[in-house]
C-alpha positions in Angstrom: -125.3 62.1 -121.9 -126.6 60.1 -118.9 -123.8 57.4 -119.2 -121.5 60.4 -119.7 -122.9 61.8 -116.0 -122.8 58.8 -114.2 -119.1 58.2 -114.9 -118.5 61.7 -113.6 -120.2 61.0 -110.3 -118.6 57.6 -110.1 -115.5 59.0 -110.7 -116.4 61.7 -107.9 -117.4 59.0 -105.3 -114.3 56.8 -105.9 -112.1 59.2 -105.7 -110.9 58.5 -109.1 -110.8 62.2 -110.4 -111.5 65.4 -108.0 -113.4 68.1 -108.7 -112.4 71.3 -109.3 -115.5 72.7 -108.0 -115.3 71.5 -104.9 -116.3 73.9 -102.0 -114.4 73.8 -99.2 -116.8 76.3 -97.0 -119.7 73.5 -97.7 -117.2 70.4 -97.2 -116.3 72.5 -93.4 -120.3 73.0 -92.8 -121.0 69.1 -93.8 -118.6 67.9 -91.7 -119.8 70.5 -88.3 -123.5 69.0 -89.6 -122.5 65.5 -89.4 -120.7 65.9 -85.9 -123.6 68.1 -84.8 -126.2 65.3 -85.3 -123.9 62.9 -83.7 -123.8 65.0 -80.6 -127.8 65.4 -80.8 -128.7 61.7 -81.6 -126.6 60.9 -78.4 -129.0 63.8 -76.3 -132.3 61.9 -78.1 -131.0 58.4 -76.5 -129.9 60.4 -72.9 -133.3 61.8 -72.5 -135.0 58.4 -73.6 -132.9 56.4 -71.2 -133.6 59.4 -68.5 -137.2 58.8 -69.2 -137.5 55.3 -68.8 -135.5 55.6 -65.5 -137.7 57.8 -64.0 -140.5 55.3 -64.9 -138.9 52.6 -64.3 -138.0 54.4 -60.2 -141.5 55.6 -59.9 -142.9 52.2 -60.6 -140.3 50.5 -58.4 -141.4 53.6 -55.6 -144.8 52.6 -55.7 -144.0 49.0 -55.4 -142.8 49.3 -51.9 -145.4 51.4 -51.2 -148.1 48.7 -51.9 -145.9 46.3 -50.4 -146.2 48.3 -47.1 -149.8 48.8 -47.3 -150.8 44.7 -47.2 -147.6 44.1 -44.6 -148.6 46.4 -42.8 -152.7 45.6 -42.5 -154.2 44.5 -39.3 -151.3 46.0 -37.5 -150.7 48.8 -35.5 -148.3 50.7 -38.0 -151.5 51.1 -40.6 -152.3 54.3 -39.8 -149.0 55.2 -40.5 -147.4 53.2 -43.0 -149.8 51.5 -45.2 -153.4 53.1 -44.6 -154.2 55.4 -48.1 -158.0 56.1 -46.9 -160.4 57.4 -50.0 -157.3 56.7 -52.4 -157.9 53.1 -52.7 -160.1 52.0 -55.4 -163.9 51.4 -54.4 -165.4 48.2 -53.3 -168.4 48.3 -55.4 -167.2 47.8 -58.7 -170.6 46.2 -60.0 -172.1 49.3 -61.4 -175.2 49.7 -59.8 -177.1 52.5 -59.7 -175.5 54.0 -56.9 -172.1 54.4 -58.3 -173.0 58.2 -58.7 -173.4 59.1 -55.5 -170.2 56.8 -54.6 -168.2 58.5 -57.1 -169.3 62.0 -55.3 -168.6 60.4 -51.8 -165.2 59.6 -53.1 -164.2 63.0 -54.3 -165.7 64.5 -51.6 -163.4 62.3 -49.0 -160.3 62.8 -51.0 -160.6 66.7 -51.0 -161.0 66.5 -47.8 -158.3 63.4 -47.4 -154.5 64.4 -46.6 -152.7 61.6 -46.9 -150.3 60.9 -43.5 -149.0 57.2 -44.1 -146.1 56.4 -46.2 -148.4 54.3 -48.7 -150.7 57.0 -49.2 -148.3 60.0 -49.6 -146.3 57.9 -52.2 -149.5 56.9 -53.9 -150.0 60.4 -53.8 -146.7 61.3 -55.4 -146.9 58.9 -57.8 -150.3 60.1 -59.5 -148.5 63.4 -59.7 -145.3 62.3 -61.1 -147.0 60.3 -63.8 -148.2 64.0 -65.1 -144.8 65.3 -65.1 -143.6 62.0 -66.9 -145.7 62.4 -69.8 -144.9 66.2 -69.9 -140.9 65.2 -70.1 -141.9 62.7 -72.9 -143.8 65.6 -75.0 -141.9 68.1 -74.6 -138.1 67.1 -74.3 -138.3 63.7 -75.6 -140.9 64.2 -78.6 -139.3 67.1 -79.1 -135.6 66.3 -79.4 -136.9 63.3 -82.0 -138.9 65.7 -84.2 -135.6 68.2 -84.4 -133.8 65.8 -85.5 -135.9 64.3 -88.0 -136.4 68.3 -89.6 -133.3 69.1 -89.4 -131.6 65.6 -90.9 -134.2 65.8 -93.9 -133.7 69.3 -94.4 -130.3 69.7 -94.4 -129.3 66.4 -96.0 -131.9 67.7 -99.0 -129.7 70.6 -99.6 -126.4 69.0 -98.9 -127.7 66.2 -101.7 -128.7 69.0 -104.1 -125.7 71.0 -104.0 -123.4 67.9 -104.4 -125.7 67.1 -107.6 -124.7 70.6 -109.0 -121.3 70.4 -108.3 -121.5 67.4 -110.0 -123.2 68.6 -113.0 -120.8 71.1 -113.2 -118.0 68.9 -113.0 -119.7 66.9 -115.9 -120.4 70.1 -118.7 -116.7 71.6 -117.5 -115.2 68.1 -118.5 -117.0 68.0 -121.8 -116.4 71.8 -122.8 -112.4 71.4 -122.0 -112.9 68.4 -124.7 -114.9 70.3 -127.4 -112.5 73.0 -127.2 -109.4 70.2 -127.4 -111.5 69.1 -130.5 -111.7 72.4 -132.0 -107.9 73.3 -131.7 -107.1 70.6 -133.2 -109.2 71.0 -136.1 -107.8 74.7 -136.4 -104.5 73.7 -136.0 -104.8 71.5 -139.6 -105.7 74.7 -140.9 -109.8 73.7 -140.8 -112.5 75.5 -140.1 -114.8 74.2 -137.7 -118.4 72.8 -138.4 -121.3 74.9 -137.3 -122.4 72.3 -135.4 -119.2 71.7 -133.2 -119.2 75.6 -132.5 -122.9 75.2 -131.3 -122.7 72.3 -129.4 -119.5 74.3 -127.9 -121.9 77.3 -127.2 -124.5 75.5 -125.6 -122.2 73.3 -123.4 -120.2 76.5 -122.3 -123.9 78.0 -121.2 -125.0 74.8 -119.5 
């Protein structure tokens, strides 16, 4: 019976025979599916590309911002171009016991710090466009991967099991249409017949 079924579905992929049970509605819906995830694979690699562009600018921003705050040290222009105040990282490093009363000193002098010079405002902007980065990656880029991953595995479960049914179908149709071939024959000698053919016949016809 397995042989039997394998032929059918090889026949069905080749092409060799067509089945009669084909749905045309679910053939229409495949082929919209297939076109559908198409369209949305090629949004998923938009917004990645997007995403890495907007990294790839803010890094590039923030380059030229650094680059103006050591050209432009010891000069006159500091103030205003390259002087970023409490936003630079501190000195002391070394962990002493006073890095507590640094680390309030610092967030007291940047809530009090607005930033004038180019180096700190894009410092600035930078920080805060790191935050909306990461939101775009969770919620447009994670996103967009996880529907498509739900909806490829969901939809391509069904598609797969419906196809399998057809196919079954296909296979008991094809093997009823000979049993009954086998009994008209054996009628037409003027034969009864067997129990066991009429069974099988029975059973086949319910499957």
């Amino acid at each position: 019976m397995k042989k039997a079924r394998i032929v059918t579905r090889v026949k069905d992929k080749t092409g060799i025979s067509k089945s009669k049970n084909r749905s045309g509605d679910l053939a229409e819906l495949q082929q919209r599916f297939q076109q559908f995830a198409k369209k949305l694979k090629f949004l998923i690699l938009a917004v990645q590309a997007n995403h890495n562009a907007m990294l790839a600018y803010g890094k590039s921003r923030l380059d030229v911002a650094k680059a103006i705050n050591s050209l432009s040290a010891d000069t006159p222009l500091f103030p205003c171009a390259g002087d970023i105040g409490p936003l630079a990282p501190p000195a002391d490093s070394s962990g002493n016991g006073s890095g507590d009363a640094a680390s309030a000193s610092t967030s007291t002098a940047l809530a009090n710090f607005h930033p004038t010079s180019y180096a700190a405002i894009h410092l600035q902007l930078h920080k805060k466009t790191k935050i909306y980065h990461d939101k775009y990656m969770e919620h447009v880029v994670n996103y967009a991967v996880e529907w498509e991953r739900v909806l490829t595995n969901r939809i391509s479960l069904h598609i797969k099991q419906a196809n399998k049914l057809r196919v079954d179908l296909d296979h008991y149709n094809s093997k009823v249409e000979s049993l009954r071939q086998d009994a008209n024959k054996t009628m037409s000698k003027g034969k009864s017949v067997p129990e066991k053919d009429v069974d099988k016949l029975r059973r086949n016809e319910q499957k």
